[in-house]
Structures are given as structure tokens and as C-alpha cells.
RODO-2510 file (C-alpha; in nm, 4 decimals, decimal comma):
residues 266
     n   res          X          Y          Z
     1     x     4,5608    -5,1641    -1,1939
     2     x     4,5159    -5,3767    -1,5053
     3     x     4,2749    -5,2436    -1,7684
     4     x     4,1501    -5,6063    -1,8847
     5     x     3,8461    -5,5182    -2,0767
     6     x     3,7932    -5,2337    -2,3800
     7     x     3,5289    -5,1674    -2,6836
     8     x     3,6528    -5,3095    -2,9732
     9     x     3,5385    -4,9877    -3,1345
    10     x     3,8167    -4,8596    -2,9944
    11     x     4,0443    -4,9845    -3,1387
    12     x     4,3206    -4,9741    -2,8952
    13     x     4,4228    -5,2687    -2,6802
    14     x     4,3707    -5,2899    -2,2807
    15     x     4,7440    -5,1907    -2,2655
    16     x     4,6992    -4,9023    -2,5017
    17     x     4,4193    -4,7992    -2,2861
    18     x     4,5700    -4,7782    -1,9976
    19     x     4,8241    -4,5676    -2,1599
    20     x     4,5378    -4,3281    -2,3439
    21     x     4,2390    -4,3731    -2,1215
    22     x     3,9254    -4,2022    -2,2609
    23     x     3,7150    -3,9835    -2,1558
    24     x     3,3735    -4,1583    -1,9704
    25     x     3,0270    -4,0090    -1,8758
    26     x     2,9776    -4,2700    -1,6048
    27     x     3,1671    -4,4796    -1,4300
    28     x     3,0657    -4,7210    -1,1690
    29     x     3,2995    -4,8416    -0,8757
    30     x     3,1967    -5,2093    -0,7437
    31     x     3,3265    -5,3518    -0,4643
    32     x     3,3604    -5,7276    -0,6406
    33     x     3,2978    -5,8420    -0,9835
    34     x     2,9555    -5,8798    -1,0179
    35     x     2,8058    -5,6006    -0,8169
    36     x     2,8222    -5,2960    -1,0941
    37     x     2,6051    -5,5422    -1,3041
    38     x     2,3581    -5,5658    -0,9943
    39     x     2,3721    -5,2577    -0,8578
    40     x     2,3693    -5,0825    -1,1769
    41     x     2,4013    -5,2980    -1,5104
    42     x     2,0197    -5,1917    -1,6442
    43     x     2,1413    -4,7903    -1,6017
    44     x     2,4894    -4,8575    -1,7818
    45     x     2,2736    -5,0380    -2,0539
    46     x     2,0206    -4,7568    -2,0908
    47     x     2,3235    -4,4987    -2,0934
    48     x     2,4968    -4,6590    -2,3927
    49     x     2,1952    -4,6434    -2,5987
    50     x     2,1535    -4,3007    -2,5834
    51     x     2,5299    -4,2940    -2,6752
    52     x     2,7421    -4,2478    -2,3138
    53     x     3,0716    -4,3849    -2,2548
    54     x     3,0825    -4,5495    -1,9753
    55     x     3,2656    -4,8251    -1,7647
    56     x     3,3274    -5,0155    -1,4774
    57     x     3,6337    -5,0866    -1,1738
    58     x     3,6177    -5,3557    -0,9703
    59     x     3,7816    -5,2698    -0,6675
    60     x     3,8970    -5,6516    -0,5872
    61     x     3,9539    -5,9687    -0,8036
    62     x     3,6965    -6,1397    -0,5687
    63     x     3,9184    -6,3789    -0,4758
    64     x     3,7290    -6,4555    -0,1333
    65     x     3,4601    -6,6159    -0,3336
    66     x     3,3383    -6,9272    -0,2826
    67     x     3,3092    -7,0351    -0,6396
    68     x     3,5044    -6,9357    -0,9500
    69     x     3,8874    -6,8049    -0,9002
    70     x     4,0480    -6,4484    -1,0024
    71     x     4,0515    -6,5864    -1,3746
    72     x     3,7779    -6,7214    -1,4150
    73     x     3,5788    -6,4295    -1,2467
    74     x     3,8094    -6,2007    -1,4752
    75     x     3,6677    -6,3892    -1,7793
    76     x     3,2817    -6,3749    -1,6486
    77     x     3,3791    -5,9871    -1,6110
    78     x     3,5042    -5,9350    -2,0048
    79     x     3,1648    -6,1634    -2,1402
    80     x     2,9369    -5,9145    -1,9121
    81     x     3,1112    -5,6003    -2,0162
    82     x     3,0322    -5,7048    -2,3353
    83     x     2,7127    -5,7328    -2,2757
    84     x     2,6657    -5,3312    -2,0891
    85     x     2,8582    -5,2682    -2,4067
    86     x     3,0934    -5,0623    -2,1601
    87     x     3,4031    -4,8522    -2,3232
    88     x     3,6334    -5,0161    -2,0371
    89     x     3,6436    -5,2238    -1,7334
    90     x     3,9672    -5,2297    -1,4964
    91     x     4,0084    -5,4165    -1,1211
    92     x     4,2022    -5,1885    -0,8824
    93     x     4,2695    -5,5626    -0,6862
    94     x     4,2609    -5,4455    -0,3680
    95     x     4,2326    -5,7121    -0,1280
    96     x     3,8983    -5,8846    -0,0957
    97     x     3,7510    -5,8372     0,1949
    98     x     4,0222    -5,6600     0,2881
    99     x     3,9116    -5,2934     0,1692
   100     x     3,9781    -5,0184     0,4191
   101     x     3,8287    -4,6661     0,4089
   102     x     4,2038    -4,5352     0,4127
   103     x     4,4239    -4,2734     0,2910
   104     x     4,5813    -4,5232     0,0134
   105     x     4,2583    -4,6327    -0,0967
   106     x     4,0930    -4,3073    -0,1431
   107     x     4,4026    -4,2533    -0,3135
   108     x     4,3672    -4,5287    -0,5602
   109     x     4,0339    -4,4452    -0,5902
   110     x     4,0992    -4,0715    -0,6676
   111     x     4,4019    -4,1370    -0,9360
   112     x     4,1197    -4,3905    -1,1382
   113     x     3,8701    -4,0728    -1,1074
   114     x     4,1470    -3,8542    -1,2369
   115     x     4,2386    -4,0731    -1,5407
   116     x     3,8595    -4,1386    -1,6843
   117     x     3,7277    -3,8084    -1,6280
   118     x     3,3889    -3,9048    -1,5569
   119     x     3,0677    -3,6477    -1,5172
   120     x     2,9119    -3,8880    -1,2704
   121     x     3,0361    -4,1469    -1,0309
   122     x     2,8499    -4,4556    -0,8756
   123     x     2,9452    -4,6163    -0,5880
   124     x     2,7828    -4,8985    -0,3499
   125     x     2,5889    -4,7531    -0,0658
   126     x     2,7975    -4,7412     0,2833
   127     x     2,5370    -4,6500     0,6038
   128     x     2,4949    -4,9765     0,6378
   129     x     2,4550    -5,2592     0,9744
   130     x     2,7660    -5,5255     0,8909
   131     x     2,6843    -5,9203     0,9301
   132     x     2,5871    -6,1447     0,6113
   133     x     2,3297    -6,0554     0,3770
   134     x     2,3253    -5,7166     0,5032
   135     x     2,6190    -5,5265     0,4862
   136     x     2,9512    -5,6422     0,3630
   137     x     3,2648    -5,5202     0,4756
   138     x     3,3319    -5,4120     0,1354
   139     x     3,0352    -5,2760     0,0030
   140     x     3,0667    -5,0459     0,3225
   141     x     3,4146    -4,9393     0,3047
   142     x     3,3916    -4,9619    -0,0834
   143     x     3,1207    -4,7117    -0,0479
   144     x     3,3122    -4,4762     0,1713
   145     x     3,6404    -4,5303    -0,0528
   146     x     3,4261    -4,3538    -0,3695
   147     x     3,2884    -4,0924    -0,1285
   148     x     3,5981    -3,9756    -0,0332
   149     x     3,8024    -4,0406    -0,3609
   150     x     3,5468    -3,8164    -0,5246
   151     x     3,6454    -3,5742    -0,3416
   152     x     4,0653    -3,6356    -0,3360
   153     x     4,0353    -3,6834    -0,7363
   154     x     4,0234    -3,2597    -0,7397
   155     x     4,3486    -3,2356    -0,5199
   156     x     4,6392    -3,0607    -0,6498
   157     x     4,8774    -3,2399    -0,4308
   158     x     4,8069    -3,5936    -0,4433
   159     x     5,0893    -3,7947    -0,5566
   160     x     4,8772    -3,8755    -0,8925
   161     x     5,0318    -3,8345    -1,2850
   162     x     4,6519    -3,7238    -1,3527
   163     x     4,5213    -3,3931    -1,3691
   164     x     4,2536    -3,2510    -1,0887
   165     x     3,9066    -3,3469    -1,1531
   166     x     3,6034    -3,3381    -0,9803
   167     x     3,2794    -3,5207    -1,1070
   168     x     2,9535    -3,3456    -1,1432
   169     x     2,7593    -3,5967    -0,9426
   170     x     2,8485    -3,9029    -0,6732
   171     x     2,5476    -4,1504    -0,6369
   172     x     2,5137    -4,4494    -0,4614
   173     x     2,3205    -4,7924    -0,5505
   174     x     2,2480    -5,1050    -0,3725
   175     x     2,0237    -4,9334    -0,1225
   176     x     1,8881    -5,0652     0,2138
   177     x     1,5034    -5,1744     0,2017
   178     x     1,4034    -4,8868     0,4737
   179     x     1,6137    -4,6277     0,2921
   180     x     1,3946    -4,4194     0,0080
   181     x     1,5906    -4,3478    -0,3141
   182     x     1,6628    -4,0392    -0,4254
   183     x     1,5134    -4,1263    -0,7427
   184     x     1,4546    -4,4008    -0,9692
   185     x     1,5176    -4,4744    -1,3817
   186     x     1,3216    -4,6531    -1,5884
   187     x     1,5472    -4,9509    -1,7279
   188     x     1,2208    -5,1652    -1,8449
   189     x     1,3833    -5,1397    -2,2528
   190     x     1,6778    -5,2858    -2,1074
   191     x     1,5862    -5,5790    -1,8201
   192     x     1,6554    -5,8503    -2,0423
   193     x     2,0050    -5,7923    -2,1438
   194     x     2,0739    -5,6553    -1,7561
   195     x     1,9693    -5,9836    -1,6577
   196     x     2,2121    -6,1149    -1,9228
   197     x     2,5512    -5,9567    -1,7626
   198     x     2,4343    -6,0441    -1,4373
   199     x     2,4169    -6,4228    -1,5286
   200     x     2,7394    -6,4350    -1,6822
   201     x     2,8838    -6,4469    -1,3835
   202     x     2,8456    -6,8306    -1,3633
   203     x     3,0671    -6,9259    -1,1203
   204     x     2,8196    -6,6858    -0,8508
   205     x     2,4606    -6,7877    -1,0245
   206     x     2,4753    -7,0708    -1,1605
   207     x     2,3808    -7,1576    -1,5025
   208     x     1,9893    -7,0315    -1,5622
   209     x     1,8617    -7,4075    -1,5750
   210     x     2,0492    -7,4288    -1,2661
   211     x     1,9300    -7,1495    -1,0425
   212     x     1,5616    -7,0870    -1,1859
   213     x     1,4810    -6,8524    -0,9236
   214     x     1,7955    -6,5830    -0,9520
   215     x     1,5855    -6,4181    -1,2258
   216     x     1,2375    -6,3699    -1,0328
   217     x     1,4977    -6,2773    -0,7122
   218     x     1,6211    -5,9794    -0,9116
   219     x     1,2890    -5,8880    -1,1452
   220     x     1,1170    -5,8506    -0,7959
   221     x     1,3547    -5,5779    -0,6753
   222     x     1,3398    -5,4124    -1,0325
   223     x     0,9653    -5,3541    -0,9982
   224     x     0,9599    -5,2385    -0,6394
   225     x     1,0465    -4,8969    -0,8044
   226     x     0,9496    -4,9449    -1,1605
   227     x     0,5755    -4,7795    -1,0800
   228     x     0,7391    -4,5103    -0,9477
   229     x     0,9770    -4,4631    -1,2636
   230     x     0,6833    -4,4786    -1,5118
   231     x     0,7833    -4,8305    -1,6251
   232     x     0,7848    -5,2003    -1,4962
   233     x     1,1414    -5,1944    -1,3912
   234     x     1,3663    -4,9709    -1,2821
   235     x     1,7061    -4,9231    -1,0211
   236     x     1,6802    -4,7079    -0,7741
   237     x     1,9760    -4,4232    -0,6062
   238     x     2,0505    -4,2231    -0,3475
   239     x     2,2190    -3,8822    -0,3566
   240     x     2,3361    -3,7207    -0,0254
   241     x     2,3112    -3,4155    -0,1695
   242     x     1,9035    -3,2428    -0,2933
   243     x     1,8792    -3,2583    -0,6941
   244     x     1,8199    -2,9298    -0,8364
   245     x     1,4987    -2,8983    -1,0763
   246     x     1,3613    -2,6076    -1,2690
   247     x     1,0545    -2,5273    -1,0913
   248     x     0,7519    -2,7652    -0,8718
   249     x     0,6281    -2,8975    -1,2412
   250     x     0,9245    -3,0119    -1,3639
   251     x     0,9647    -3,1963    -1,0208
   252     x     0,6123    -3,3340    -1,0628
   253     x     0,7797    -3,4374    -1,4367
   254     x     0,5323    -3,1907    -1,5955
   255     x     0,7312    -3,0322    -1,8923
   256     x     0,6095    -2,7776    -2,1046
   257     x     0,3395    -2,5044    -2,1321
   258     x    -0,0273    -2,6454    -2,0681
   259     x    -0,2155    -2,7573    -2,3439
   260     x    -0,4988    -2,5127    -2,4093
   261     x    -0,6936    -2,8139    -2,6024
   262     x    -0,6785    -3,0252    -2,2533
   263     x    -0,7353    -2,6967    -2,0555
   264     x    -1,0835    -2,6645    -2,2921
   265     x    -1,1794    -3,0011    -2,2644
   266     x    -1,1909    -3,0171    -1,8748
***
């Protein structure tokens, strides 16, 4: 489970790391290199400005892939984590293509949980139909490996050196077209820079003069929901469990008392 990535602000090597993880807000599970920054690189950007911690595991190496090998994927990895200006990033290397929603895995997936402490988890999305370019085996079983390791992570008795610990929120990105979010962020300050991580994985991409139409690919799915986030682009969630809110305004995003100057005026 090789920690292969850190903040320089840190201070501590990837070894040291491993040895002294720290503490993270959010941390995202992918299923291959390249998928956190997808799924969820404009969120992990908008989270770091405001001063989270957060980080990434790759559950495989994504070895399977056609281009680029473990190394050079490992290298694309560091230059985009630099880029989401993450605290860590780690690869379980599980096999590729080869994840299993099993006992070990949840396991694996649980001990990471354990070690980084985080407050909320994101995982790929899992209800999905298998076959190419809809549902890969391990976005599915990724998926259901976070689910359930969420849950294991607060388990006395698994054989784990890590204390119990049980995050305050699982959600899941890389949604289905016919599925509505949960809800949606605004990432529209950060698009650019998302973009940026994503494209660092060369050996996937391409180089931009390459593969002109990756960026217009992606910007289209970031404005399906950015209307409904109060921006131009945003990444959209789903929770399996209702969000709490404090009352019907605050769900309708009105904050505050009314405005007697607006109330006069109408």
C-alpha cells in the first residue's frame, strides 16, 4: 500500500507518511488512476481552497490500460496531485480489473479509512449495467468495496493496527445519466485547473493538441448541473441516505431573516 505522493508542506516523506498519516477531511477512493480527477478533481480543488486536507487512493496501478504502464501512470498520478494540491495520494494495487466486492477488499478498504480519518468518503457509483462505456467491473465493485469498507472501518475486531472510525458521510460520483444527484457544487472558480489534473494523465488523453475534443467532452458534463449549482460548472453526487437541512428555506438555499427593505419594495 505504497504512499507515493505527499504535500511538500509537509514536510515528511511518502515513507514517513505512511508511518504518521494525517488526519484528512476528504478522501476519495478511485477505482484507477485517473478517475478521482474525473469523478471528483474540481470538488478536491474547491476543498483545498477553503483550507481541507484531503487526498486520494487508487485502488489499482491501472495496469490493464491500454496506454502508459504502472510507472508511468504512477508519475501522471504525482504531477495531478500536484495540481488538486492534495495532502496525499496512495494505490492500494489491487488487481486491475480484478477488484472483487470481498471480505479482503472491504478490508483493505476499511484499514485505509481507519488510518486517514476522514469526515467524508467518496467513492465511484456501483448500481450500474456492466459492458464498455457503461459500467466497469471496477467502478462497480470499487463502488461497493467503499460502501462496505465505510462501514468495516468502525469494527473493533478487524485485524487492522488502526483505531475504529466511522466517517460522517459516504457519497458517490460518476453517476449514471438517468440517475438524479443528490446534489450538485459549484466548481466554476476551479474548472480550469480540474481540467489540468485530468490532462496529466497523458498516456489516457493524449496531449491537448492531440485530443482537442477531451476538453469540450468533459466541460459539457460540468454544465449539465452547473445551472442547478448557481454556477456554469459543477459535479454532481449521490447520497443513499436524505441530507438533513434546517428548515424548507434553507433547502430552497434561502438563509437568513427576510429583508424588510425587499419586503417594502414589493
Amino acid at each position: 500500500m505504497p504512499v507515493f505522493y505527499t504535500d511538500p508542506k509537509l514536510g515528511l516523506s511518502p515513507d514517513e507518511v505512511a508511518a504518521r498519516p494525517p488526519k484528512l477531511d476528504v478522501l476519495v477512493f478511485g477505482p484507477h488512476p485517473d478517475d478521482a480527477e474525473i469523478g471528483c478533481g474540481g470538488i478536491l480543488l474547491k476543498m483545498a481552497a477553503l483550507g481541507y486536507k484531503c487526498g486520494i487512493v487508487d485502488l489499482t496501478a491501472g495496469e490493464m490500460g491500454t496506454g502508459g504502464d504502472v510507472e508511468t501512470r504512477r508519475e501522471e498520478s504525482r504531477d495531478a496531485a500536484r495540481v488538486l494540491k492534495l495532502q496525499v495520494r496512495e494505490c492500494l494495487e489491487l488487481p486491475d480489473c480484478g477488484l472483487e466486492d470481498s471480505f479482503d477488499m472491504r478490508s483493505a478498504v476499511a484499514r485505509t479509512i481507519q488510518r486517514y480519518q476522514p469526515d467524508v468518503v467518496l467513492g465511484p457509483y456501483y448500481d450500474l449495467p456492466p459492458g464498455r462505456g457503461l459500467g466497469h467491473n471496477d467502478h462497480i465493485k470499487g463502488g461497493l468495496m467503499v460502501a462496505h469498507g465505510v462501514n468495516y472501518a468502525h469494527l473493533r475486531k478487524l485485524d487492522s493496527v488502526y483505531q475504529p472510525w466511522y466517517p460522517k458521510a459516504v457519497y458517490y460520483y460518476f453517476l449514471p445519466m438517468d440517475l438524479m444527484p443528490t446534489f450538485v457544487v459549484d466548481v466554476s472558480d476551479h474548472f480550469d485547473a480540474w481540467i489540468e489534473s485530468i490532462m496529466c494523465h497523458v498516456s489516457q488523453f493524449g496531449r491537448p493538441e492531440q485530443n482537442s475534443g477531451i476538453r469540450p467532452f468533459f466541460e459539457s458534463l460540468a454544465t449539465r448541473w452547473g445551472r442547478w449549482a448557481g454556477g456554469r460548472y459543477a459535479q454532481a453526487f449521490y447520497s443513499p441516505w436524505p441530507l438533513s437541512c434546517r428548515d424548507v428555506l434553507s433547502a430552497a438555499r434561502v438563509f437568513g431573516p427576510p429583508d424588510p427593505k425587499v419586503n417594502d419594495e414589493v
